[in-house]
C-alpha positions in Angstrom: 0.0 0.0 0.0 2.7 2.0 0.6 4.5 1.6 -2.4 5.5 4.1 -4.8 6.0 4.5 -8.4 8.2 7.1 -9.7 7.1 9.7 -12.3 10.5 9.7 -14.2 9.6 6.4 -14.6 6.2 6.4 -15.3 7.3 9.0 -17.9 10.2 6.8 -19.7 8.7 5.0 -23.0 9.7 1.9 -24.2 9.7 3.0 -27.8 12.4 5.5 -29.1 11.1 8.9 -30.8 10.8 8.2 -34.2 8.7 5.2 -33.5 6.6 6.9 -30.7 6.0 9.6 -32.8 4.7 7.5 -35.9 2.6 5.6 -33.2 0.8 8.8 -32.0 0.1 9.4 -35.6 -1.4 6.4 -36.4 -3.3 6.3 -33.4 -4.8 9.8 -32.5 -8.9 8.6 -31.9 -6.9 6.0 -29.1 -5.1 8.9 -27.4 -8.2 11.1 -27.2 -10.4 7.9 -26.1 -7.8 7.5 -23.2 -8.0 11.3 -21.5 -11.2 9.5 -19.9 -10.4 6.7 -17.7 -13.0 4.0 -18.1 -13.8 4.1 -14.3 -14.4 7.8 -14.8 -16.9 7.5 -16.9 -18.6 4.7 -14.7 -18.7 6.9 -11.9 -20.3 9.6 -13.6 -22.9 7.3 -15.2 -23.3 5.4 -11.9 -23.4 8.9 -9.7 -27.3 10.0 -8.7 -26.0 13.3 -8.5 -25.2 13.6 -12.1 -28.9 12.3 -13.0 -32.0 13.8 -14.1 -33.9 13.5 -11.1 -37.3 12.5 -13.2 -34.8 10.0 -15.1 -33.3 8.9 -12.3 -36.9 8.3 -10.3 -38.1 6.2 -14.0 -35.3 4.1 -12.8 -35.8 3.7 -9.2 -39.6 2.6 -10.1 -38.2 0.0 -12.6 -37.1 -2.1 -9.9 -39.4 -4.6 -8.0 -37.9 -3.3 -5.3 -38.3 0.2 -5.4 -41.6 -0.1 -5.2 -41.9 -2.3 -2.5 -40.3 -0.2 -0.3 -42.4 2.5 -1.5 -45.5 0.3 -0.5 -43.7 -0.5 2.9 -43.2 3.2 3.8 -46.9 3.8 3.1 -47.9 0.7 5.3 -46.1 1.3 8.4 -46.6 5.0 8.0 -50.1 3.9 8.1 -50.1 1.6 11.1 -48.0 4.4 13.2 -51.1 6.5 12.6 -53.3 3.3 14.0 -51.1 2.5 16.9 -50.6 5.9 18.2 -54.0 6.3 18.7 -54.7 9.6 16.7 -57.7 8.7 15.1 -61.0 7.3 17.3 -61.9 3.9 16.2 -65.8 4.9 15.3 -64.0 7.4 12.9 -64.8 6.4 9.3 -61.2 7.1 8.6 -60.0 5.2 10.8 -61.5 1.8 8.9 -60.4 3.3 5.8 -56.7 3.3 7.1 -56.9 -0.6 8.2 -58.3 -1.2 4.6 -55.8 0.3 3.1 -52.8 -0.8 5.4 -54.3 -4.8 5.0 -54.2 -4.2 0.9 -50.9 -2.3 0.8 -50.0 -5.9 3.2 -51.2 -8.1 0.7 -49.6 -5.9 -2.4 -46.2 -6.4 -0.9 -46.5 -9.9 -1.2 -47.0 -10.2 -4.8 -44.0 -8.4 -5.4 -42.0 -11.4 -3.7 -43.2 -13.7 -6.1 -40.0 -15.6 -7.7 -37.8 -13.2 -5.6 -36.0 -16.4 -3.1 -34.4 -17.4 -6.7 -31.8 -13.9 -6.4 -30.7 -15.5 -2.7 -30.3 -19.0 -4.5 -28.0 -16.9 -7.1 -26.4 -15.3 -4.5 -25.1 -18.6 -2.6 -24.2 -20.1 -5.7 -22.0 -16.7 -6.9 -20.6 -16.4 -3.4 -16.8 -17.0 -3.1 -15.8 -17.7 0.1 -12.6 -17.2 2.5 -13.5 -19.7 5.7 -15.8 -21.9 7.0 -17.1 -20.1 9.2 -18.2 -17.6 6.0 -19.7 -20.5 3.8 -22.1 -21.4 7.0 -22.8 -17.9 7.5 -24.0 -17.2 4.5 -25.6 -20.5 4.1 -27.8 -19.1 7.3 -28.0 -15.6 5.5 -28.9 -16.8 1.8 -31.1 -20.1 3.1 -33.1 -18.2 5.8 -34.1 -15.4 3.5 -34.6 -17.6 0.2 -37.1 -19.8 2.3 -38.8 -16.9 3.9 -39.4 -15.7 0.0 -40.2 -19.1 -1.0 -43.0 -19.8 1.7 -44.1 -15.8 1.5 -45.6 -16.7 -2.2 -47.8 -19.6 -0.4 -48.9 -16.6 2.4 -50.1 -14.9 -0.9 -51.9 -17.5 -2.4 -53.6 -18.3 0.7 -54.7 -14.6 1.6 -55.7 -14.1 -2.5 -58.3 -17.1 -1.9 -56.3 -19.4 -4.1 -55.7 -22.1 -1.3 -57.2 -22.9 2.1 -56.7 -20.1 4.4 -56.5 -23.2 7.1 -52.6 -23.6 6.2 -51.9 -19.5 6.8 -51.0 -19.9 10.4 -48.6 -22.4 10.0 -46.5 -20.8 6.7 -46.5 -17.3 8.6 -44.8 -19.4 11.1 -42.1 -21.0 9.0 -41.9 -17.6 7.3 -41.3 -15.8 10.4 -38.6 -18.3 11.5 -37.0 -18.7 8.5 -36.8 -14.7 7.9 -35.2 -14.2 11.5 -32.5 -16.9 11.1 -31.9 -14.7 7.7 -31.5 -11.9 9.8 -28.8 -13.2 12.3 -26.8 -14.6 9.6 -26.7 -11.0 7.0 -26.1 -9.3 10.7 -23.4 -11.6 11.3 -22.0 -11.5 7.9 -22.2 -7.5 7.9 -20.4 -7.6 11.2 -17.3 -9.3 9.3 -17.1 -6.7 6.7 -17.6 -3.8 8.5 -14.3 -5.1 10.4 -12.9 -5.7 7.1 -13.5 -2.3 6.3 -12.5 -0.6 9.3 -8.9 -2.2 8.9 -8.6 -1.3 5.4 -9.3 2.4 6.7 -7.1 2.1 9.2 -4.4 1.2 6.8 -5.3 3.6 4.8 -5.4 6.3 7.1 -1.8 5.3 8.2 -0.6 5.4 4.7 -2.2 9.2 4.3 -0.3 10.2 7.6 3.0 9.0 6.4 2.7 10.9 3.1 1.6 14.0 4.8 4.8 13.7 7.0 6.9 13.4 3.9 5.6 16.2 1.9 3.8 14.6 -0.7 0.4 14.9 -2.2 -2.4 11.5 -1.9 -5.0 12.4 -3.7 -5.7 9.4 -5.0 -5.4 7.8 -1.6 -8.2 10.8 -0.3 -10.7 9.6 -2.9 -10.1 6.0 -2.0 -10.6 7.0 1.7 -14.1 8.9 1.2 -15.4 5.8 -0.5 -15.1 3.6 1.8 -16.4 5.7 4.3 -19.0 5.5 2.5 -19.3 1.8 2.1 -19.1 1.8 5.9 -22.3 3.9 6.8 -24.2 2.0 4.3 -23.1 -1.0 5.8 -23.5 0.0 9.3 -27.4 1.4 8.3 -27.9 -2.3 6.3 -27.3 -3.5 9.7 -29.2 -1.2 11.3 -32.0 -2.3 9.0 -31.4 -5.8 9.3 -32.2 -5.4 13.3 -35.2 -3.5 13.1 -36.6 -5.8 10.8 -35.9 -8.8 13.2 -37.7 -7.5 15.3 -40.8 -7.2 13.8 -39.8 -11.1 12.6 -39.6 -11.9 15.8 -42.7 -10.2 17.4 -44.5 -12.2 14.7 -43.5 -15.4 16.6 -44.3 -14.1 19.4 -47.7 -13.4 18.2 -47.2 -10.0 19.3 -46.3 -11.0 22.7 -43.9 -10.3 25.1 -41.4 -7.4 25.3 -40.3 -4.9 22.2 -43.8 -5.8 20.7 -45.8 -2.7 21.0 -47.6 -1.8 17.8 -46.7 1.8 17.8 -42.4 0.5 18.4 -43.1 -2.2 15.9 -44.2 0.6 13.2 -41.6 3.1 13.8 -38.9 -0.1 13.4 -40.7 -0.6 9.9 -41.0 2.5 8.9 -36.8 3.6 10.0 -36.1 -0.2 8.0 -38.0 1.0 4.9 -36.7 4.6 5.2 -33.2 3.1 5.3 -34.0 0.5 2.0 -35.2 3.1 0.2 -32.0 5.3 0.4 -29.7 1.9 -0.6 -32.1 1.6 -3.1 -31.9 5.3 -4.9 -28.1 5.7 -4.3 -27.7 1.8 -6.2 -29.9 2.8 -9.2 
């Protein structure tokens, strides 16, 4: 990390100046291509700050999951307005809100139809550095993936397609199945963000030496600011993963029990959706 290339020999060609300068002749669309470094260009497509905001939002609606985090923001800001108790229940309003937080429920869950199949890829694209990291993410993937898989039967069941009798039992292999997801990406996210603080530490000591020396690290800088920023998305993905596990498992629970207030439960969905939504917008 701390190694340095020279720029008088950075600067030294291998060809001598005849030959370099029938080269640049032969070759002048090439040179102009290369004043824009391919990763340049990536980062200016791939930057949200350089896009239309209307183009950008065409995007972010593209993706299944855009929207369902849309729908989950609307839900839970819903039920916060349920559980806190604003409204009276005789209130006409009031039924309207529980209509519409019951269908938004049910529209989420179409929208998870096929999805277990990107965890599946996930596991099998997954290259991994220990044992402890293959079971892991074995928990991670496999919890998730079966919590998709059994979510599409929830669906069926509430859509009228099969007997509602079997609904209590698959929201119970759902809700299990989604909370061992949870402690494995939580554990898993733990790993990197150690990862990531020891590459910043390493980086941060590189920086300091080069200040001491005199000598400019821009590149360093840039590299530095990025993975700052991988590390607050990281620690918020974690963030979300906790509030979400809790509403997983409250819904084992039954709602019973301690941290399973209606009014906690919806502010944890709402701060996890909130949180998605932002991943979601910066990715796109």
């Amino acid at each position: 990390m701390n190694q340095e290339c020279s720029s008088d020999s950075l600067s030294r060609l291998p060809f001598s100046p005849p030959v370099y300068w029938l080269l640049s002749l032969s070759t002048p669309m090439d040179a102009n291509a290369s004043t824009v470094a391919p990763s340049q260009t990536a980062t200016t497509q791939s930057d949200p700050k350089g896009k239309d905001f209307l183009n950008h939002l065409e995007v972010y609606l593209a993706k299944r999951d855009g929207v369902d985090k849309l729908l989950k923001i609307s839900r839970y800001a819903t039920k916060i307005i349920l559980a806190s108790s604003v409204l009276q229940e005789t209130v006409p309003l009031t039924r309207q809100l529980k209509s519409f937080e019951s269908s938004v429920g049910l529209s989420r869950k179409a929208f998870r139809l096929g999805k277990f199949v990107q965890d599946v890829n996930a596991l099998r694209n997954s290259h991994f550095d220990s044992k402890e990291e293959i079971l892991l993410s074995v928990i991670a993937y496999g919890g998730e993936g079966l919590y998709y898989f059994v979510e599409q039967f929830i669906w069926l069941a509430k859509s009228g397609l099969i007997d509602t009798k079997h609904s209590r039992n698959l929201q119970k292999i759902s809700a299990w199945a989604e909370l061992i997801g949870y402690i494995g990406s939580i554990s898993l996210k733990l790993r990197d963000l150690k990862r990531i603080k020891e590459d910043e530490a390493c980086l941060n000591s590189s920086i300091e030496i080069a200040i001491s020396r005199g000598v400019g690290r821009t590149e360093e800088e840039e590299r530095r600011k990025k993975l700052r920023e991988k590390k607050l998305m990281k620690q918020l993905s974690v963030v979300q993963d906790i509030a979400d596990g809790l509403m997983a498992l409250a819904d084992i629970r039954d709602g019973k029990g301690r941290f399973t207030d209606p009014l906690l439960l919806s502010c944890a969905g709402l701060f996890s959706a909130l949180i998605s939504t932002h991943k979601n917008w910066v990715s796109c």
